[in-house]
VEXNUPA-98051 format. One record per residue (C-alpha): residue number from 1; residue in one letter; z, y, x. Coordinates in steps of 0.5 Angstrom, whole numbers, always signed. Layout:
# residues N
+-----+----+-------+-------+-------+
:   i : aa :    c3 :    c2 :    c1 :
+-----+----+-------+-------+-------+
: NUM :  A :     Z :     Y :     X :
...
+-----+----+-------+-------+-------+
# end
This chain:
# residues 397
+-----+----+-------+-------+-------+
:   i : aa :    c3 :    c2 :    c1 :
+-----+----+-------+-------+-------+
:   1 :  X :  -310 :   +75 :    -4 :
:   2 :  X :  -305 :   +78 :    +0 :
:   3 :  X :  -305 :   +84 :    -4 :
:   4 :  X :  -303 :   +80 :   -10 :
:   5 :  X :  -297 :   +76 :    -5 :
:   6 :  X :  -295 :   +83 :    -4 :
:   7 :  X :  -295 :   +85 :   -11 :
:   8 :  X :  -292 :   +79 :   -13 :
:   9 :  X :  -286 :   +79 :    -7 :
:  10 :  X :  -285 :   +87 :    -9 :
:  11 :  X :  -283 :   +85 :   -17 :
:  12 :  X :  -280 :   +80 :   -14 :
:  13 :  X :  -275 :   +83 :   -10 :
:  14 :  X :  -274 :   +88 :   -15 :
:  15 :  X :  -271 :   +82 :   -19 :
:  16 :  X :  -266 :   +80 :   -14 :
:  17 :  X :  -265 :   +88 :   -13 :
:  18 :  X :  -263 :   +89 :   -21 :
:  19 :  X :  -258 :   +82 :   -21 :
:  20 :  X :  -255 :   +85 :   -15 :
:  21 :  X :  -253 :   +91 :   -19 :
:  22 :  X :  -251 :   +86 :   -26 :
:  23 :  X :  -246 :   +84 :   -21 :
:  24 :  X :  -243 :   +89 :   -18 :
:  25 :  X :  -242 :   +93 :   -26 :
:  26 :  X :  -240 :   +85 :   -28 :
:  27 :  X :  -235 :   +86 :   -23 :
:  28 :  X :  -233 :   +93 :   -25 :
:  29 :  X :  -233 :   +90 :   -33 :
:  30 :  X :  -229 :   +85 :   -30 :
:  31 :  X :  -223 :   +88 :   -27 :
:  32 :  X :  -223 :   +94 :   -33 :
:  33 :  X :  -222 :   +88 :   -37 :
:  34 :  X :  -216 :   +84 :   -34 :
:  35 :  X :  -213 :   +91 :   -33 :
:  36 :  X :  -215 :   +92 :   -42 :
:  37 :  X :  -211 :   +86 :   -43 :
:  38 :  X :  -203 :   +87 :   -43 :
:  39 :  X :  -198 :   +82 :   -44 :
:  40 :  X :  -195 :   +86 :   -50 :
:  41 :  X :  -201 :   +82 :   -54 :
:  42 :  X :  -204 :   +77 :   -51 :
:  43 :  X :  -205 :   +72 :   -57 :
:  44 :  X :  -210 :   +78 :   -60 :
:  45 :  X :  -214 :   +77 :   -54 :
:  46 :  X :  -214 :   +69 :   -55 :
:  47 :  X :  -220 :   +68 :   -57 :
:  48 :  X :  -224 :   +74 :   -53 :
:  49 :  X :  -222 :   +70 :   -47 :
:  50 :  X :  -224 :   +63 :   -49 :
:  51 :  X :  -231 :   +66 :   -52 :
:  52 :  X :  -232 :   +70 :   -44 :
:  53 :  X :  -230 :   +62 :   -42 :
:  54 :  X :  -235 :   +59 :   -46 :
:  55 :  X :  -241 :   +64 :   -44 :
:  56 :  X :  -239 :   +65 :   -37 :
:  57 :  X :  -239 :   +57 :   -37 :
:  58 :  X :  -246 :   +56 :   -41 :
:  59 :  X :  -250 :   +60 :   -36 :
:  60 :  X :  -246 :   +57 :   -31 :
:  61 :  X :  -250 :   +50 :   -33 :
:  62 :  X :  -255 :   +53 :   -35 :
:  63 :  X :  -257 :   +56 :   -28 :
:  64 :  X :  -255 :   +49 :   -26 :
:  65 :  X :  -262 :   +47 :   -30 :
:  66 :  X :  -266 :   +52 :   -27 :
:  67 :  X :  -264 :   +51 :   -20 :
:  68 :  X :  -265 :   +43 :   -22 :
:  69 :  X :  -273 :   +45 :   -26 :
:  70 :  X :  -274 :   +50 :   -19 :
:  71 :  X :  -272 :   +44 :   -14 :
:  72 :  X :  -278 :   +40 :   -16 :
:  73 :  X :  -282 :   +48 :   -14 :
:  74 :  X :  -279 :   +48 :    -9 :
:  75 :  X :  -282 :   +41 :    -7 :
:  76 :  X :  -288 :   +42 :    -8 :
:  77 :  X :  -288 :   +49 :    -4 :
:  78 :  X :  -285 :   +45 :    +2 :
:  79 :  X :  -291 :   +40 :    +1 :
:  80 :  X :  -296 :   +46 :    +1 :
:  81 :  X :  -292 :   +49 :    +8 :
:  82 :  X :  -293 :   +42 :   +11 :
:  83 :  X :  -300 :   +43 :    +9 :
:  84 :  X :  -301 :   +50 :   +12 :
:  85 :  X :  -298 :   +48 :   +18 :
:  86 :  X :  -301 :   +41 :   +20 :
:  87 :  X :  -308 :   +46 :   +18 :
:  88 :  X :  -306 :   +52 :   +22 :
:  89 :  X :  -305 :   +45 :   +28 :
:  90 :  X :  -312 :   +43 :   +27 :
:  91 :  X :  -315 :   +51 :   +27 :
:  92 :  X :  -310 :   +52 :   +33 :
:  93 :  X :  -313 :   +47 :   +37 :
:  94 :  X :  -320 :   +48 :   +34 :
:  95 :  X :  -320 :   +55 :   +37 :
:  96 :  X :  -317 :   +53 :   +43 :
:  97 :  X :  -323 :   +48 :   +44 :
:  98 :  X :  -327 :   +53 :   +42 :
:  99 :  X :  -324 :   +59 :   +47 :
: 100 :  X :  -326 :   +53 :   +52 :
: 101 :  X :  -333 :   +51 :   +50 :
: 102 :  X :  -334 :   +59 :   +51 :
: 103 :  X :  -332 :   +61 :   +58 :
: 104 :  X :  -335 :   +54 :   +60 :
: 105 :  X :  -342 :   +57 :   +57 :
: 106 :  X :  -341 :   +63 :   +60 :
: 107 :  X :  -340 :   +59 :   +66 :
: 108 :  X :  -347 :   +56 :   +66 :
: 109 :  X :  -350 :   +62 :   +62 :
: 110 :  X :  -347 :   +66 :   +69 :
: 111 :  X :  -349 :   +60 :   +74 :
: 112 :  X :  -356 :   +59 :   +71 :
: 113 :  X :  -358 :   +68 :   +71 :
: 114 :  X :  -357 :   +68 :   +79 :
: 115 :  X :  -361 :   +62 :   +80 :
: 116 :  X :  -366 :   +66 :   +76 :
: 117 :  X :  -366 :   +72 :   +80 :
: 118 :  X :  -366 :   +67 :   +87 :
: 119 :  X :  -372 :   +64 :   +84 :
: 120 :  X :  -376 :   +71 :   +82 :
: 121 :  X :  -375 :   +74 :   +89 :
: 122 :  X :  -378 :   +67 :   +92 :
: 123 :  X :  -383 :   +67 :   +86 :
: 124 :  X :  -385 :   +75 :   +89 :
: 125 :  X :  -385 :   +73 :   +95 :
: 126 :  X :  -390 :   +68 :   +94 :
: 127 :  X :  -394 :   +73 :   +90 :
: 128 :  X :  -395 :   +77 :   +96 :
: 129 :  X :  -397 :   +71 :  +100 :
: 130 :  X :  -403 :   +69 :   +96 :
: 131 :  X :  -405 :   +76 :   +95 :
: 132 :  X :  -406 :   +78 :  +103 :
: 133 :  X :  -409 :   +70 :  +103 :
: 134 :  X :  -413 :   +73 :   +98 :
: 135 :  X :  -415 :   +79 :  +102 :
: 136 :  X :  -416 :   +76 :  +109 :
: 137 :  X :  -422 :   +72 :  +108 :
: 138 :  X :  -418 :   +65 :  +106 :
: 139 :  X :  -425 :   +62 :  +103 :
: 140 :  X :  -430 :   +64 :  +109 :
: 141 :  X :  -425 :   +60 :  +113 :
: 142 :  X :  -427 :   +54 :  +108 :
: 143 :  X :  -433 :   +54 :  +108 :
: 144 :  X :  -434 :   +56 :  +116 :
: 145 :  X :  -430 :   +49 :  +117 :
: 146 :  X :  -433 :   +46 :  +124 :
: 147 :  X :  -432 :   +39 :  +121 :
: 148 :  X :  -430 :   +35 :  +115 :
: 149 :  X :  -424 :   +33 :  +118 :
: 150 :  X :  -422 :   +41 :  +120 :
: 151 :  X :  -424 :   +43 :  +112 :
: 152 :  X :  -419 :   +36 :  +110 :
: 153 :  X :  -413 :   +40 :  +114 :
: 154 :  X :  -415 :   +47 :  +111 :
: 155 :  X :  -415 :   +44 :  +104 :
: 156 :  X :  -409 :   +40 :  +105 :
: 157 :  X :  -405 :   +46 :  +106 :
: 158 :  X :  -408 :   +50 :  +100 :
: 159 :  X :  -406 :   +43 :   +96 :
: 160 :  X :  -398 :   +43 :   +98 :
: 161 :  X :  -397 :   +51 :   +98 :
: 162 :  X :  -399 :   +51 :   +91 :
: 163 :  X :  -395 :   +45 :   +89 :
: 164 :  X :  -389 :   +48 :   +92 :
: 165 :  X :  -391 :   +54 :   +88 :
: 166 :  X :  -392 :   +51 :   +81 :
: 167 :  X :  -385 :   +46 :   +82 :
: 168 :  X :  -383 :   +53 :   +84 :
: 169 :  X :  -384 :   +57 :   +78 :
: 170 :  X :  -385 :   +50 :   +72 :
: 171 :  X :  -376 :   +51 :   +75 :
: 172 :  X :  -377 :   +58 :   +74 :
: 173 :  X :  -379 :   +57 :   +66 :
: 174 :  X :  -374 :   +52 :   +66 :
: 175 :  X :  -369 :   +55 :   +67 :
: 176 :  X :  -371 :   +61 :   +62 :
: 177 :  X :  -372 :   +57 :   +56 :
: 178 :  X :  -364 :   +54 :   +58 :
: 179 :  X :  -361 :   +61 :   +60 :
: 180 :  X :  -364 :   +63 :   +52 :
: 181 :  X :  -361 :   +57 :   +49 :
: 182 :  X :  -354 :   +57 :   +53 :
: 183 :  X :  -353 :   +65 :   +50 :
: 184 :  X :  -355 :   +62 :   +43 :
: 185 :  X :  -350 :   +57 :   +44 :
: 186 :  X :  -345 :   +62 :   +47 :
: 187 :  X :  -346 :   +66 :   +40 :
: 188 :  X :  -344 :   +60 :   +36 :
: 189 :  X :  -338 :   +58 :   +40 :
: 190 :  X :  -336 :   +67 :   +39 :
: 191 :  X :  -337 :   +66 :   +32 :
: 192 :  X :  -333 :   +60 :   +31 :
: 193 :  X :  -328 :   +62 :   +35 :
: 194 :  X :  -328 :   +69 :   +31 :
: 195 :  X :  -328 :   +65 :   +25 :
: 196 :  X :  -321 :   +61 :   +27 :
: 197 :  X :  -318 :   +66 :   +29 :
: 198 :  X :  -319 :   +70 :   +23 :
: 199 :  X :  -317 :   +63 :   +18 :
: 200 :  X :  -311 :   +62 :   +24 :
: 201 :  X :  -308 :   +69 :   +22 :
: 202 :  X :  -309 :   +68 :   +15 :
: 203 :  X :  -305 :   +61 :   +15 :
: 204 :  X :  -300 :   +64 :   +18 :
: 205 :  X :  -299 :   +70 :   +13 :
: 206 :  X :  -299 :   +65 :    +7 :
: 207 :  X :  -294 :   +61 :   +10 :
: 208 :  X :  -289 :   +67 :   +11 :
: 209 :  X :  -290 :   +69 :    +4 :
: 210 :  X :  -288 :   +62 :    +2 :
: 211 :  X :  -282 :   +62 :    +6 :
: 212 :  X :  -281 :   +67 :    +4 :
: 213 :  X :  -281 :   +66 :    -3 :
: 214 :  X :  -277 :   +60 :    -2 :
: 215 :  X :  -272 :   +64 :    +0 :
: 216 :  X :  -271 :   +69 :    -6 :
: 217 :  X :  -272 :   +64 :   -10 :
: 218 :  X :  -266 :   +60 :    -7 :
: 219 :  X :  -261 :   +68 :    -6 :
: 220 :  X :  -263 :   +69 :   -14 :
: 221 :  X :  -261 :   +62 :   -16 :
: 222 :  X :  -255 :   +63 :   -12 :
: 223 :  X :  -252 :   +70 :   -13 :
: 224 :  X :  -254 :   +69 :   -22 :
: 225 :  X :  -249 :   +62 :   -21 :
: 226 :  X :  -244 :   +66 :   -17 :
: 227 :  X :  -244 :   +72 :   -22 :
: 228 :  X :  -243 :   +67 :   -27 :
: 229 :  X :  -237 :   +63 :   -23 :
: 230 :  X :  -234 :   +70 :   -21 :
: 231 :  X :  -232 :   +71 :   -29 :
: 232 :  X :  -229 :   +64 :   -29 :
: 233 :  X :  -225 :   +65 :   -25 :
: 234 :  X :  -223 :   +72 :   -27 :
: 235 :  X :  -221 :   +69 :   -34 :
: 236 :  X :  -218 :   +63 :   -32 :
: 237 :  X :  -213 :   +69 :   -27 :
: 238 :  X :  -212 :   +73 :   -34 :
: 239 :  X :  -210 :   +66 :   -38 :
: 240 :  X :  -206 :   +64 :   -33 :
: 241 :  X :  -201 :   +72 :   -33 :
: 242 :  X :  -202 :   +70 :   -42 :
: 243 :  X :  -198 :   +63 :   -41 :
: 244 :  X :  -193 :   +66 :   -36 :
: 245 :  X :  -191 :   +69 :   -42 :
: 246 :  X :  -192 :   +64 :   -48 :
: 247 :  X :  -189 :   +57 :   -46 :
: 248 :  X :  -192 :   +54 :   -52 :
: 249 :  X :  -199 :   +55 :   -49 :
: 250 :  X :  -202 :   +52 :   -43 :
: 251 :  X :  -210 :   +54 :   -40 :
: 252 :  X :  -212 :   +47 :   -42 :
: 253 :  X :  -211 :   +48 :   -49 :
: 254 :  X :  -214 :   +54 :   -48 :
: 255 :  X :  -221 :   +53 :   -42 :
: 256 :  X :  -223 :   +47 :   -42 :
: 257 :  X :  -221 :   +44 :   -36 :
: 258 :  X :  -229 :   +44 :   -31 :
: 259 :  X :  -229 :   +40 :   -26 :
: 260 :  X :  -233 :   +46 :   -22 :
: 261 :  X :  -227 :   +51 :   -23 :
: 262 :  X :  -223 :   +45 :   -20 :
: 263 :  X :  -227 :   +46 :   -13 :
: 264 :  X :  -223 :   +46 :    -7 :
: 265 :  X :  -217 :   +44 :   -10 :
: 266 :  X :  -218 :   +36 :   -12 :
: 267 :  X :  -214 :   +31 :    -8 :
: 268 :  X :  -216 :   +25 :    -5 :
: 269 :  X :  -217 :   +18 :    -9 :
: 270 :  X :  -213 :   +15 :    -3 :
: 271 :  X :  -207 :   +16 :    +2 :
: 272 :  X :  -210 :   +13 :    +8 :
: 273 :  X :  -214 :   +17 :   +13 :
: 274 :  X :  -221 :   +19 :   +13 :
: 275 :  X :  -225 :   +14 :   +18 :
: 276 :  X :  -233 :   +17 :   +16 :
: 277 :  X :  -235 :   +24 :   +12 :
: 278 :  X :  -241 :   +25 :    +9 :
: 279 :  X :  -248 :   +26 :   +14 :
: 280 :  X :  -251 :   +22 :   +18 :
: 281 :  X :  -249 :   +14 :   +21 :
: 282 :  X :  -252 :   +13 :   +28 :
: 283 :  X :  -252 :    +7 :   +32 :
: 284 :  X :  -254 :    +8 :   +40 :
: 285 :  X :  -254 :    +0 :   +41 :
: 286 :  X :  -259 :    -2 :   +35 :
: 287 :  X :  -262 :    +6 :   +35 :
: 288 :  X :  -262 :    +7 :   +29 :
: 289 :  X :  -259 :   +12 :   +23 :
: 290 :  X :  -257 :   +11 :   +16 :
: 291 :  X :  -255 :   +16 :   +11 :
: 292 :  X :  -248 :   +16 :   +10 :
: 293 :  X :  -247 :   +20 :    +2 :
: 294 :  X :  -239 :   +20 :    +1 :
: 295 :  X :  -232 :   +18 :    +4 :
: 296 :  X :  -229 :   +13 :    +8 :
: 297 :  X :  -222 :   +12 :    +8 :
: 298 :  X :  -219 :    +7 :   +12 :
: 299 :  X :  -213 :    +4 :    +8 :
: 300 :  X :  -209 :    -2 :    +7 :
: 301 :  X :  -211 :    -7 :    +3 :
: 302 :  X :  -207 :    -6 :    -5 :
: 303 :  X :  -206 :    +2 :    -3 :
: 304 :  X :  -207 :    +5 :   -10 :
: 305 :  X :  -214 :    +8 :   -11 :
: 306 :  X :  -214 :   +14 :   -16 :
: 307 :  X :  -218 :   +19 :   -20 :
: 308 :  X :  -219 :   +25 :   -17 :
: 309 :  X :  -220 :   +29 :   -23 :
: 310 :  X :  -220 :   +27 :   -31 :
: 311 :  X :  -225 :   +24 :   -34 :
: 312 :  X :  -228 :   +19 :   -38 :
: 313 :  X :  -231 :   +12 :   -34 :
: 314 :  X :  -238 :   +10 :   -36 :
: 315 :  X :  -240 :    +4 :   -31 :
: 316 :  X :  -236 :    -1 :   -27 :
: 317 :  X :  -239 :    -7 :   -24 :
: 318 :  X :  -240 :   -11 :   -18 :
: 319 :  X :  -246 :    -7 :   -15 :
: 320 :  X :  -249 :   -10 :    -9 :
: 321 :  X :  -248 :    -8 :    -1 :
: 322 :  X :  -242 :    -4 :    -5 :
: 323 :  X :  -238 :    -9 :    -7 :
: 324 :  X :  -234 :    -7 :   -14 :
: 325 :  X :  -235 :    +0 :   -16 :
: 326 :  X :  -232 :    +4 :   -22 :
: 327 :  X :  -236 :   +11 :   -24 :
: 328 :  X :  -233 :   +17 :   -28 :
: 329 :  X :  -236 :   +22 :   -31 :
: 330 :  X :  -232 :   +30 :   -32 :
: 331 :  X :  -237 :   +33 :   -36 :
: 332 :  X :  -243 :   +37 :   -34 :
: 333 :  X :  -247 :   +32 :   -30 :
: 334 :  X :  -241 :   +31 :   -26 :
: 335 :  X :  -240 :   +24 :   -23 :
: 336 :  X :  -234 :   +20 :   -18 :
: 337 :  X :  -236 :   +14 :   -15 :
: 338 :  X :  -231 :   +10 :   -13 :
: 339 :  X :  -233 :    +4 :    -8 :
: 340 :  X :  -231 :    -3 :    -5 :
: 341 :  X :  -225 :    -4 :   -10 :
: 342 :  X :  -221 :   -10 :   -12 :
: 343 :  X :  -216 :   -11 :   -19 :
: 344 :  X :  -220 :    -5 :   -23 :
: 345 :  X :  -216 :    -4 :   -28 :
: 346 :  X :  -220 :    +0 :   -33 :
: 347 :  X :  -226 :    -1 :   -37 :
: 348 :  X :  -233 :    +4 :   -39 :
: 349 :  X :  -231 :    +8 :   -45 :
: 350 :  X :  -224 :   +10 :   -43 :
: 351 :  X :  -221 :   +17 :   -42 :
: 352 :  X :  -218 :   +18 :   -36 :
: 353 :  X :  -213 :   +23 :   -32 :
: 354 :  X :  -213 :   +26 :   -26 :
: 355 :  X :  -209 :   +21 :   -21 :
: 356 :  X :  -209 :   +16 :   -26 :
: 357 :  X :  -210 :    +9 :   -22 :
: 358 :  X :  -216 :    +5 :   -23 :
: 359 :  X :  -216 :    +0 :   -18 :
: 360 :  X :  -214 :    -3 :   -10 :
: 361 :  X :  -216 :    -1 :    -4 :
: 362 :  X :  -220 :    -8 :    -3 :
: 363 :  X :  -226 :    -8 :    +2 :
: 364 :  X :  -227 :    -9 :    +9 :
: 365 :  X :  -232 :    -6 :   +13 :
: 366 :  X :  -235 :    -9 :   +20 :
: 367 :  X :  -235 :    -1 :   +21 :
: 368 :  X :  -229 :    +3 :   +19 :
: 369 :  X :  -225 :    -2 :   +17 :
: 370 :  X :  -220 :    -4 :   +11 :
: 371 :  X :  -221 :    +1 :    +6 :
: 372 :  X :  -225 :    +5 :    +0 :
: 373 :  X :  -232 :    +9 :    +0 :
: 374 :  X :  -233 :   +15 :    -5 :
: 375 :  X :  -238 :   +20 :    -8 :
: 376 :  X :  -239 :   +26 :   -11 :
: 377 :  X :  -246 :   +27 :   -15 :
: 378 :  X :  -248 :   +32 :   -19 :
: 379 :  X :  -254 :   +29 :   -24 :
: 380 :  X :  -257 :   +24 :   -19 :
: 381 :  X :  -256 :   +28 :   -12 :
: 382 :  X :  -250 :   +27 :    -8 :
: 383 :  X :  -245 :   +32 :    -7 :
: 384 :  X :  -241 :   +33 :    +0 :
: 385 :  X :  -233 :   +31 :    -2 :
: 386 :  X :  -230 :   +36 :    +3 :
: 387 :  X :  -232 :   +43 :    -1 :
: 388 :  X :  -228 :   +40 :    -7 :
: 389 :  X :  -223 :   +37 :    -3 :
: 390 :  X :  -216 :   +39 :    +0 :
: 391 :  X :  -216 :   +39 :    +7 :
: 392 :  X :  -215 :   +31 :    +9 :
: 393 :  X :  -209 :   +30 :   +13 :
: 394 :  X :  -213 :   +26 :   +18 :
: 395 :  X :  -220 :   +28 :   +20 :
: 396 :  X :  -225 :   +23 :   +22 :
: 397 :  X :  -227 :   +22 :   +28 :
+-----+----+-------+-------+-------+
# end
């Protein structure tokens, strides 16, 4: 199985290799081509640079959907892990139990040998005894008894001395048959432990391989994507040097304005100051933590709020724990969600421009304050604002 892994990664990292090499020939081609582009014909190469937008763009969405189908992979592989590793848990503490019931067996094992050896040096001892009594004429002596009283004594004598000797070697067999069950459970907890051990190692090297997986696949998505955003922002530099120098034209009419391409450059739906990022929203008094998914600007109350970019507005409503809410789509599975608003002045189905108001601030928060939350999401999952927005003048605290 850890061949196959192997062979498996091996292919693998053959891929990332050969992207890796797509992409610095892209980026070779790329600036061969801007230099091809003189601006002594750039109406020519119109519609050469609007087909290398269009499918750079295309493949750009296109990874998006494959990185959406792997996140459900790759949530199954993070399941598998945190089973492999509960299970390398369970066979660590099992081996560990193990390792001590050997060393307590081996105890008892060492215990019992040495009661064994005392035990055959008393049992020879006694054998020795009752040869010379055997010799010095111990029945003579019996029967020579003087009276019944004397031969009571003698018989008692005889009596205890071969009790003591039977308890002797009955402790003596005992122990024996304990000694040779002892080593046959030693030999079961050796083999189990050998067992866990063998298992535990197993275990850790299929999880490194699935981290390791799980990497690749995440470093491969990523380069593909960025290769693809390269050549976007090249053609968008080129069309840019064609419009200079034809006022007719402008890059809207000529690329389709991508929210994607946008990113970085986006100004905040709201002047006021930025009071909560995106992350985590802890409470030391009550101890307990919430997931903070957008914004908050703190405003004053009637402060415009504005659409960061253009788009078509496909949800406004009152939305429970966040007050009136407006939702605007940019195309691409790109989405804005503007919260704790009042006086919308926009409804679904409308087509929106970039700083166009769409309603006022109109909330007041027990926490933040007066103002207005905001949310990027990217299909259904949340986005954090601050990679697409410029550097807000106020930073929370």
């Amino acid at each position: 199985m850890r061949n196959k892994n192997q062979q498996w990664l091996g292919s693998f990292t053959g891929g990332i290799m050969k992207v890796f090499l797509v992409f610095f020939i892209s980026l070779f081609m790329q600036i061969k081509y801007a230099e091809s582009l003189t601006v002594d014909e750039p109406e020519d190469n119109l519609n050469k640079i609007r087909n290398t937008y269009l499918t750079s763009k295309k493949r750009v969405l296109d990874t998006e959907l494959k990185e959406r189908q792997i996140l459900s992979t790759l949530y199954d592989l993070n399941q598998k892990m945190k089973k492999m590793s509960r299970k390398r848990d369970i066979l660590t503490n099992q081996m560990l139990k193990a390792n001590g019931n050997a060393k307590s067996t081996a105890k008892e094992i060492a215990l019992l040998e040495e009661k064994i050896k005392n035990q055959r040096k008393i049992l020879s001892k006694r054998l020795r005894a009752i040869y010379k009594l055997s010799n010095s004429g111990v029945l003579p002596v019996i029967f020579s008894s003087r009276s019944s009283h004397d031969l009571d004594k003698v018989m008692k004598y005889l009596k205890a001395y071969s009790e003591s000797d039977y308890k002797i070697i009955s402790s003596y067999q005992k122990n024996l048959a304990e000694l040779t069950k002892k080593r046959k459970v030693l030999a079961r907890e050796v083999k189990a432990l050998v067992g866990y051990k063998k298992n535990l190692e197993q275990q850790e090297t299929e999880l490194e391989d699935k981290q390791k997986t799980k990497s690749q696949i995440l470093s491969k998505l990523s380069l593909q994507k960025k290769v693809e955003l390269g050549k976007l922002k090249t053609v968008r530099k080129i069309t840019n040097n064609i419009v200079k120098f034809n006022k007719t034209l402008s890059v809207e009419e000529l690329l389709d304005d991508s929210f994607f391409a946008v990113k970085g450059s986006l100004n905040p739906p709201v002047s006021g100051s930025l009071k909560k990022t995106y992350g985590i929203i802890q409470n030391e008094e009550f101890r307990y933590k919430l997931s903070h998914k957008g914004h908050f600007y703190q405003a004053r109350p009637q402060d415009d709020v504005r659409v960061v970019h253009k788009g078509i507005v496909s949800f406004v409503g009152l939305v429970q724990g966040y007050g009136n809410v407006v939702i605007v789509e940019h195309g691409d599975h790109y989405y804005k969600i503007y919260k704790k608003l009042k006086k919308i002045n926009t409804n679904i189905g409308k087509s929106l421009e970039t700083g166009d108001v769409i309603a006022k601030v109109g909330s007041d928060s027990t926490e933040f304050g007066t103002g207005m939350y905001f949310e990027i999401r990217h299909f259904s999952d949340s986005i954090d604002p601050k990679n697409w927005l410029v550097a807000d003048n106020h930073q929370s605290d």
